[in-house]
N, CA and C of each residue as an Amber inpcrd file, in Angstrom:
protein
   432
  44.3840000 161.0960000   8.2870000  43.3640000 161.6160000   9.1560000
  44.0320000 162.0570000  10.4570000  43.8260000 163.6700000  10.7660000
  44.4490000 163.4190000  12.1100000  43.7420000 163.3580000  13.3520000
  44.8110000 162.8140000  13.9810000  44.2790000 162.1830000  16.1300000
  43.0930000 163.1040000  15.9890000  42.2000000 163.0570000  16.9800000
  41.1850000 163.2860000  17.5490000  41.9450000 164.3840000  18.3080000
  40.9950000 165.4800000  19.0890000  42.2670000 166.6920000  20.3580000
  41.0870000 166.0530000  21.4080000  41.9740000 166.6930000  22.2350000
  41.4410000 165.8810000  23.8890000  40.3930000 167.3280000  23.9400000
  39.1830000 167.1530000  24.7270000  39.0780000 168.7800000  25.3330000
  40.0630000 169.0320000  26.7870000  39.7320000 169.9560000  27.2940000
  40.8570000 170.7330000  27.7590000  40.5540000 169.9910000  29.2870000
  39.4790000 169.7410000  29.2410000  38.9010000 169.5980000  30.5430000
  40.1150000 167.9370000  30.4120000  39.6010000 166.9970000  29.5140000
  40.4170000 165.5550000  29.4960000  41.8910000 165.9110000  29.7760000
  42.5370000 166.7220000  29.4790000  43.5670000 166.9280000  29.7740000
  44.1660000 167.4100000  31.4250000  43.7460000 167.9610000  31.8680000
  43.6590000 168.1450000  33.4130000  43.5390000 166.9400000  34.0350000
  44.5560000 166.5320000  34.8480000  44.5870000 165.7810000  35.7210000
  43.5260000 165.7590000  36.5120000  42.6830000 164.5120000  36.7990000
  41.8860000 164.7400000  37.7340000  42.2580000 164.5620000  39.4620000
  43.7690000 164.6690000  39.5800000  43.8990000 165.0020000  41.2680000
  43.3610000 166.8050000  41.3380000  43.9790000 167.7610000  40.2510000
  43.6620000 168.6430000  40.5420000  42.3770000 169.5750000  40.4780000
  41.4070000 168.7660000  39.6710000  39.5590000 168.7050000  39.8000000
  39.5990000 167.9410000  41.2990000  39.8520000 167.1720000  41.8160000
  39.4680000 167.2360000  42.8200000  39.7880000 167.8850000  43.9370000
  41.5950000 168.6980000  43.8620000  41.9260000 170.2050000  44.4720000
  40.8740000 170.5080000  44.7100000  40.4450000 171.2750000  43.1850000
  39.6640000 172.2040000  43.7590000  38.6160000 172.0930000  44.0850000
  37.7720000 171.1200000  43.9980000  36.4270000 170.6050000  44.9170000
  36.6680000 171.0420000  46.2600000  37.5490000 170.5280000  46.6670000
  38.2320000 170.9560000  47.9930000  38.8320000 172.2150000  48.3980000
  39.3240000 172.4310000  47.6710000  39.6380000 174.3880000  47.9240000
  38.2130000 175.1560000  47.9800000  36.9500000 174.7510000  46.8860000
  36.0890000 175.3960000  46.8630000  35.0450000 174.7640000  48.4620000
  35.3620000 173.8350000  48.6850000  34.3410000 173.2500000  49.5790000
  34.6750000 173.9320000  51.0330000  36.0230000 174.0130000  50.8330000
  36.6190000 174.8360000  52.1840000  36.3430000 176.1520000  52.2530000
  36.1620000 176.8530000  51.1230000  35.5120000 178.2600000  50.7850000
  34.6590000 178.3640000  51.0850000  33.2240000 177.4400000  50.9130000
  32.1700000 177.5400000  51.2390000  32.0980000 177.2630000  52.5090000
  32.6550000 176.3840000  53.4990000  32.9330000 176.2150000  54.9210000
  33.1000000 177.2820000  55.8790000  33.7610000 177.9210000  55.2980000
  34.9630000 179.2030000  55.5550000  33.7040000 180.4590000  55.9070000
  33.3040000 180.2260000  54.7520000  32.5340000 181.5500000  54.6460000
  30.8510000 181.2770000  55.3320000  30.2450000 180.0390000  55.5290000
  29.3980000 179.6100000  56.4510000  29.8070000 179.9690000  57.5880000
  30.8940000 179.0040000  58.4300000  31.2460000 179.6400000  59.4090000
  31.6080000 181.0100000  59.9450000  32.1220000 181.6110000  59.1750000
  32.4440000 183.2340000  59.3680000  30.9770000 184.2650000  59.6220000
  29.9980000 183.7810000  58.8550000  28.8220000 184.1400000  58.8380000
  28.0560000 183.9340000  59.9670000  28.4950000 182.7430000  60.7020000
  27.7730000 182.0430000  62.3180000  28.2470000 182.8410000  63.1050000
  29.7290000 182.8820000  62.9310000  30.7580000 183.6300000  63.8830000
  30.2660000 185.0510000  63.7410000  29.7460000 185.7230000  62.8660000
  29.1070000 187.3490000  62.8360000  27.6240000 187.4330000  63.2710000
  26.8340000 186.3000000  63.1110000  25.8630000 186.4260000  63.7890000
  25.3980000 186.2440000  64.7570000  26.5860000 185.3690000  65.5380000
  26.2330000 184.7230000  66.4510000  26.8120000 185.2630000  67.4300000
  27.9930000 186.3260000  67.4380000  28.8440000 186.9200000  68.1300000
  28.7260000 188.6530000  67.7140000  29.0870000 188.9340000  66.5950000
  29.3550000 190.2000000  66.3930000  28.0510000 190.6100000  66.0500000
  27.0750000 190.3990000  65.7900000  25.6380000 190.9540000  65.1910000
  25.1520000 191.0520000  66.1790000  24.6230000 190.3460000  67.4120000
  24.0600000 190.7410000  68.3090000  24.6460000 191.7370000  69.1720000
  25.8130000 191.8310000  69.2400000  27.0180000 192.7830000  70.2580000
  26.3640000 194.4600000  69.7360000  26.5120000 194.4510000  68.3100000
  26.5920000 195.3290000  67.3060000  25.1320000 196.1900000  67.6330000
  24.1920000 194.6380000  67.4590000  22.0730000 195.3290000  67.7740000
  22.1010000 195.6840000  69.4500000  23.1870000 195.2570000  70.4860000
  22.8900000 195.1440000  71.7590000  23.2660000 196.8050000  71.8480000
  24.6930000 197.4420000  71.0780000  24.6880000 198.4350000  71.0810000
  24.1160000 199.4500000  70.6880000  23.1800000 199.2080000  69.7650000
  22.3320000 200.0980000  68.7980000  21.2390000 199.9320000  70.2250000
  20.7560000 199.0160000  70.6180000  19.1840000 199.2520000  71.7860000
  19.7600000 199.8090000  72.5540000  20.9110000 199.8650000  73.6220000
  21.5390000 200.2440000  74.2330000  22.0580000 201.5440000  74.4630000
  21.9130000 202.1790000  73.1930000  22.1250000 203.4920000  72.5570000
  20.9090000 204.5220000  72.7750000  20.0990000 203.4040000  72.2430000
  18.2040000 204.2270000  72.2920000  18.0660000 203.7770000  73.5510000
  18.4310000 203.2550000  74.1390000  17.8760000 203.4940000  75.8470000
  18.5970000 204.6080000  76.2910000  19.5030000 204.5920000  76.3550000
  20.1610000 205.6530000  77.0260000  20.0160000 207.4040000  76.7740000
  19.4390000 207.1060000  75.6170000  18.9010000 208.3810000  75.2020000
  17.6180000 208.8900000  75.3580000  16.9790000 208.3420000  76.4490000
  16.1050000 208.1250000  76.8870000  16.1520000 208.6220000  78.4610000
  17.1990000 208.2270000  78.8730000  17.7380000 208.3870000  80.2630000
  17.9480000 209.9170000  81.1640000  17.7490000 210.3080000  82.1980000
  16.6660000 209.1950000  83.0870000  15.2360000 209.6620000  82.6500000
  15.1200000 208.3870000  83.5370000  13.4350000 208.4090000  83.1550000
  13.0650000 207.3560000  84.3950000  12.1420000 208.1860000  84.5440000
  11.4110000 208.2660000  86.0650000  10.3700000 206.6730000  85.8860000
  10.1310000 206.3950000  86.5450000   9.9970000 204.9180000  86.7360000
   8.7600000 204.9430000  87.6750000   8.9770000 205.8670000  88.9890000
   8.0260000 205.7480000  89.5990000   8.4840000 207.0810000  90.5140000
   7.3810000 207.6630000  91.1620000   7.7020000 208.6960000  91.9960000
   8.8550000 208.5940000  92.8950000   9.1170000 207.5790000  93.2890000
  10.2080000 207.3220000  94.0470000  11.8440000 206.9880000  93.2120000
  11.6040000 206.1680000  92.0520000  13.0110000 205.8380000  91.2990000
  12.5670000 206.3080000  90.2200000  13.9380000 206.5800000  89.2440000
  14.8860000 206.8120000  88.3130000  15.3960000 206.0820000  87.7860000
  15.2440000 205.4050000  86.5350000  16.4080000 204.7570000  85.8120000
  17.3450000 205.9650000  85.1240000  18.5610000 205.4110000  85.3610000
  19.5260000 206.2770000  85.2290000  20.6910000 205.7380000  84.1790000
  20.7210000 204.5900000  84.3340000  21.8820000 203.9670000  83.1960000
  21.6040000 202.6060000  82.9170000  21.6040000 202.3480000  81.4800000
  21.8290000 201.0500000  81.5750000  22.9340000 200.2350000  81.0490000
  23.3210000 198.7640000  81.1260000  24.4170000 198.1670000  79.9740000
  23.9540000 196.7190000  79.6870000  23.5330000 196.6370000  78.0450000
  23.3030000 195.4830000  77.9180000  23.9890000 194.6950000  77.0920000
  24.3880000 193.4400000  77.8020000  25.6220000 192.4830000  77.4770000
  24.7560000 191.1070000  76.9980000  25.3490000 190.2110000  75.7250000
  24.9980000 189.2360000  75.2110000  24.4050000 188.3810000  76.3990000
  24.6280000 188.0670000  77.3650000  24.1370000 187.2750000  78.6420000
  23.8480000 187.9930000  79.4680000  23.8020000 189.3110000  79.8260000
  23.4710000 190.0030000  80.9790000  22.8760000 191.6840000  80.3250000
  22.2130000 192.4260000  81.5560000  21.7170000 193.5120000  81.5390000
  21.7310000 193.9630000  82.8390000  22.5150000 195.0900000  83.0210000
  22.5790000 195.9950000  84.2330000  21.8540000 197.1880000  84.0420000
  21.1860000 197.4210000  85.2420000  20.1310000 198.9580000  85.5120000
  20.3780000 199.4860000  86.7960000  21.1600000 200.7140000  86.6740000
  21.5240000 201.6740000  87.6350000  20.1800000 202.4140000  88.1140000
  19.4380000 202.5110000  89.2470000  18.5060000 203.5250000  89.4380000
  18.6670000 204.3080000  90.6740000  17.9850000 205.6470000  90.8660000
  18.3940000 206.3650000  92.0050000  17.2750000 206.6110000  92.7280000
  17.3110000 206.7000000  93.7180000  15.8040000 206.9340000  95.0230000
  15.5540000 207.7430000  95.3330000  14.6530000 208.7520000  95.4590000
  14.2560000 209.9970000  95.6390000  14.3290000 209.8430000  97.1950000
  13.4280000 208.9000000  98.1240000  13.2830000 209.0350000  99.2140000
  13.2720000 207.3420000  99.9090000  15.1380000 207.3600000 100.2780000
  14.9520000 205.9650000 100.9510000  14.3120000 205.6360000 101.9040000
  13.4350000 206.5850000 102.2450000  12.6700000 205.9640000 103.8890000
  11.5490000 205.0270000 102.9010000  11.4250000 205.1310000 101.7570000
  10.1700000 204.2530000 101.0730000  10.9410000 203.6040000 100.6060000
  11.4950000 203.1910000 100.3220000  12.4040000 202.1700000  99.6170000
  12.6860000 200.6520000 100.2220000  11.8870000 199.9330000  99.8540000
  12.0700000 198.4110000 100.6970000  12.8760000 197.1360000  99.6540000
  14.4600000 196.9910000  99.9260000  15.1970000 196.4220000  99.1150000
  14.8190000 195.1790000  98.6840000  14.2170000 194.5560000 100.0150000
  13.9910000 192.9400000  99.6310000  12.3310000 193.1020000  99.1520000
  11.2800000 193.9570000  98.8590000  10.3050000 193.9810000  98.3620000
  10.6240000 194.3050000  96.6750000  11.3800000 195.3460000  96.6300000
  11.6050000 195.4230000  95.1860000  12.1990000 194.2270000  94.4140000
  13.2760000 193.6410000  95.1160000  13.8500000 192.8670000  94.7000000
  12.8270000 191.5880000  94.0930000  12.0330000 191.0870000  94.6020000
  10.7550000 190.4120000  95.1300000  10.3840000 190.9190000  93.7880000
   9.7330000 191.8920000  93.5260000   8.6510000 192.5310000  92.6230000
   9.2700000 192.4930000  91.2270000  11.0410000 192.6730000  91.0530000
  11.6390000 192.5720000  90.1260000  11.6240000 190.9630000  89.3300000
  12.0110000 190.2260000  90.3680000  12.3670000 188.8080000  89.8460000
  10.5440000 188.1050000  89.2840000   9.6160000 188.5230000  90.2100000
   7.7040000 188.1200000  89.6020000   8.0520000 189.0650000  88.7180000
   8.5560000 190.1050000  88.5710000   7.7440000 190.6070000  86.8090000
   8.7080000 190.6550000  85.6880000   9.8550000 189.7800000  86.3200000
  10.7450000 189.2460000  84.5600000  10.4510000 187.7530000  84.6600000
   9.9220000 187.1600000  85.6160000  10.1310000 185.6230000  85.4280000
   8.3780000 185.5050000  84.9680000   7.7040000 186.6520000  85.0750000
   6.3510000 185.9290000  84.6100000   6.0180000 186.4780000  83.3320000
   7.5340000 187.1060000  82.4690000   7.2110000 187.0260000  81.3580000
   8.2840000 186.1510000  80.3520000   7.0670000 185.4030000  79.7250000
   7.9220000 184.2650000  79.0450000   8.8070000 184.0750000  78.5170000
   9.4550000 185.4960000  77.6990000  10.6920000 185.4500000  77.2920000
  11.5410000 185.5050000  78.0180000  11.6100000 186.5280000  79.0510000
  12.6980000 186.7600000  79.9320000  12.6290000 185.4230000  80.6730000
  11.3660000 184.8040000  81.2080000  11.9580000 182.9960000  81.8790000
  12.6190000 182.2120000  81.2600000  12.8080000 182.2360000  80.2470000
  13.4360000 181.2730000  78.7700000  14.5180000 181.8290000  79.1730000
  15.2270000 183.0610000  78.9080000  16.3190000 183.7410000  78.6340000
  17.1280000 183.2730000  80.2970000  16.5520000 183.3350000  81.1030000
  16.6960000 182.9890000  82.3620000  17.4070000 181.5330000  82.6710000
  16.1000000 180.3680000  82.0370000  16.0970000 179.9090000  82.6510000
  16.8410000 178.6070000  81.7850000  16.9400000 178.7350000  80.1130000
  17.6690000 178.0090000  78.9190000  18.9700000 178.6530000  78.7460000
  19.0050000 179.9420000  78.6680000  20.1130000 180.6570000  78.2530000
  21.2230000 181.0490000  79.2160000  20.6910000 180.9650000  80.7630000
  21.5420000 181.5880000  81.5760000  21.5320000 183.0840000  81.6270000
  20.9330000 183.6450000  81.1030000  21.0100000 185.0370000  81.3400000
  20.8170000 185.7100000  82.6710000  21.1250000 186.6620000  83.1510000
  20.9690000 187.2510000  84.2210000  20.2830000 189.0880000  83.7940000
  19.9390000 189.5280000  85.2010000  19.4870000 191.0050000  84.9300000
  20.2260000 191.3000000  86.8170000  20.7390000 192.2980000  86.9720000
  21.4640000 192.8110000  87.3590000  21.0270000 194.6890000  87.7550000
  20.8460000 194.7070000  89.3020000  19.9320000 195.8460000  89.3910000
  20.8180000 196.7520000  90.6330000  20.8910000 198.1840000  90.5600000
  21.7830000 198.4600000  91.7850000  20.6120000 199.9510000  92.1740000
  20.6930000 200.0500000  93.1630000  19.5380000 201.3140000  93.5180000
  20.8200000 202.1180000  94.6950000  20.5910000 203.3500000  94.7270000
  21.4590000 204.4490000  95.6610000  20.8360000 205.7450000  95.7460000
  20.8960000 206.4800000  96.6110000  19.9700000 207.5420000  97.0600000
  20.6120000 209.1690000  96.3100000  19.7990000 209.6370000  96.1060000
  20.4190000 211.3690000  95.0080000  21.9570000 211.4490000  95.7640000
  22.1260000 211.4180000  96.5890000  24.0760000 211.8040000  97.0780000
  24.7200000 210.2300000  96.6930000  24.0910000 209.3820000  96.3760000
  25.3590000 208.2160000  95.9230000  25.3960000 207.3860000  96.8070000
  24.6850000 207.1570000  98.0320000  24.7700000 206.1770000  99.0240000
  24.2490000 204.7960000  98.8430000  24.6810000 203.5920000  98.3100000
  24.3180000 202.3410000  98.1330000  23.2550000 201.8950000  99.0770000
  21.9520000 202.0570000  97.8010000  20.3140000 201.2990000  98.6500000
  20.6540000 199.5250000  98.6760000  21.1290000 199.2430000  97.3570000
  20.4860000 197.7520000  97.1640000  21.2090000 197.1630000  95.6870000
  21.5010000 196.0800000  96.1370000  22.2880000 195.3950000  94.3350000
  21.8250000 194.3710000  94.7290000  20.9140000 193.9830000  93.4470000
  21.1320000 192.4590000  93.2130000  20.6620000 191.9680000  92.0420000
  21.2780000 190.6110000  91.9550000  20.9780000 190.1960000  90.4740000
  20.1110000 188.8890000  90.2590000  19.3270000 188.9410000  89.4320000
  18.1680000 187.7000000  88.8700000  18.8540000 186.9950000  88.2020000
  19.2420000 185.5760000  88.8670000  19.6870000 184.6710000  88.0490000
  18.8240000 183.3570000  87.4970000  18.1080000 183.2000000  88.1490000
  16.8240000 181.8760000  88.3430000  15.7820000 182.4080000  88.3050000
  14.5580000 181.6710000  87.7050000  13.2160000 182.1910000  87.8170000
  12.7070000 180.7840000  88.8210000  11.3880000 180.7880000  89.7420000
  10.9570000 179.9320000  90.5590000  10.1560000 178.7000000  88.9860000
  10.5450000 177.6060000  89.5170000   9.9680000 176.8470000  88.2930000
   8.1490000 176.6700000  88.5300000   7.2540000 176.5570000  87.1790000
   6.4740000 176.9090000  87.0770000   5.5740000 175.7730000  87.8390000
């Protein structure tokens, strides 16, 4: 009568079934993380440029009889808005400024983004020849 045969699997050492548990477990690690690392870094960079794109194509665009948005750049933690002033004798820096920070902090996302995330918004105003009205940036919202 002959021996019995092993299957193939009995024959394999089991240090190297457990290799590859481990080669495969690191694969799956590998490729989780890589996936965090693209969404969490390169996917938003990627959508920041695509909105960023459709704004600007948009640009300018008149805002109010007096300003112009003229450029923008929006960054994973921040957003800058270039605008220009038709007539600085109306132009009141620390009122706008004022009017800017009440109407992103009294909307709930942008206070979150503000006020969990650190985000900032970032604003510069200058008159049709280029003469610096006003920069400043929203870092804090007043707590509720």
């Amino acid at each position: 009568m002959p021996a019995p045969t092993k299957s193939k699997a009995a024959i394999v050492p089991p240090s190297v079934r457990k290799r590859d548990w481990i080669i495969l477990t690191a694969f799956i690690v590998a490729v989780a993380a890589g996936y965090g690392i693209y969404r969490e870094w390169i996917g938003p960079e990627v959508g920041l440029r695509r909105i960023e794109g459709n704004m600007k194509s948009n640009l300018p665009l008149r805002i109010d009889p007096n300003k112009t948005l003229v450029d923008v750049k929006y960054e994973r933690k921040h957003s800058s808005y270039w605008y220009v002033v038709n007539n600085a004798d109306q132009f009141d820096p620390q009122e706008t400024a004022r009017q800017v920070q009440n109407g992103l902090c009294s909307d709930a996302e942008n206070s979150r983004a503000i006020k969990q995330e650190g985000f900032s918004y970032e604003y510069h105003f200058k008159t049709n020849q280029g003469r610096p009205l006003a920069d400043f940036k929203i870092t804090t919202c007043p707590e509720d």
